[in-house]
N, C-alpha and C positions, 0 to 999 in steps of 0.2 A: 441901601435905598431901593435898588430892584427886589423886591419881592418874588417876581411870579417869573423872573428869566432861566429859562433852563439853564445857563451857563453858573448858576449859582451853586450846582450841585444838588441842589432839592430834588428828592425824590417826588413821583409823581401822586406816591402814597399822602405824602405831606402837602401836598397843595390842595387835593380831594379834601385833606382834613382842616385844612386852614378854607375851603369853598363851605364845605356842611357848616362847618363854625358859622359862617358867614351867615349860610342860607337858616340854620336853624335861629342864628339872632334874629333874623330879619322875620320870618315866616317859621313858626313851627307848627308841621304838616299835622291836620287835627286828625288822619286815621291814628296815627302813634297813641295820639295822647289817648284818643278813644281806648285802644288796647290796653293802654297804661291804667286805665282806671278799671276796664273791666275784669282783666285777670287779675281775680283775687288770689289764683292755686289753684282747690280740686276742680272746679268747673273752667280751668282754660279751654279744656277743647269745646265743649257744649257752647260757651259764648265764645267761643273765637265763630264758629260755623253761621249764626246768626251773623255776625258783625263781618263775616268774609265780602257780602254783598254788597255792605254798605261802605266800605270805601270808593269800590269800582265804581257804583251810582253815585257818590259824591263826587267826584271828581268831576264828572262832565258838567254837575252842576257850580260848581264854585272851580271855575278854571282859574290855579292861579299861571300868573303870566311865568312861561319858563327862564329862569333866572340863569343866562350863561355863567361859565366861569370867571371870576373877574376879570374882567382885563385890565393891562397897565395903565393908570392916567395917565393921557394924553399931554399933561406938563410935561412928561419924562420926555417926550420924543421933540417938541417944542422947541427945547433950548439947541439942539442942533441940528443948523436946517439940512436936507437933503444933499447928500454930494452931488455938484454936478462938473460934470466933466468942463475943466477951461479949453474954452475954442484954440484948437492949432492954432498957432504964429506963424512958425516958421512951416510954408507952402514948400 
């Protein structure tokens, strides 16, 4: 049921890769796909060199919002409340 608790053994390789999962469902970043469609082969470099400029200016223009790592739902911590220490009795 914990996903994301280090104590699960998951490496931190495997969590990165279950976040991109996540973020490229959610959001798939348009420089990639630009390059995906531009590099035919022999002209990668010629259109890479054009197209280097226009991710850096896209960016500030379509900021998307920084998507942290996931964190646990807050049900998981929910069902047990906070220990708190029982007041002394016996003075």
């Amino acid at each position: 049921r914990k996903k994301y608790g280090t104590k699960r053994g998951g490496t931190l390789t495997e969590k990165n890769e279950l976040v991109l999962e996540l973020v490229a469902s959610l959001a798939p970043p348009p420089e990639r796909a630009n390059e995906a469609e531009t590099t035919d082969g022999d002209d990668a470099d010629a259109v890479r060199r054009p197209a280097a400029p226009a991710p850096s200016a896209a960016l500030p223009e379509v900021p998307r919002p920084h998507v942290p790592p996931p964190t646990p739902p807050p049900s998981r911590q929910s069902p047990r409340p906070p220990h708190r220490r029982p007041p002394p009795r016996d003075n």
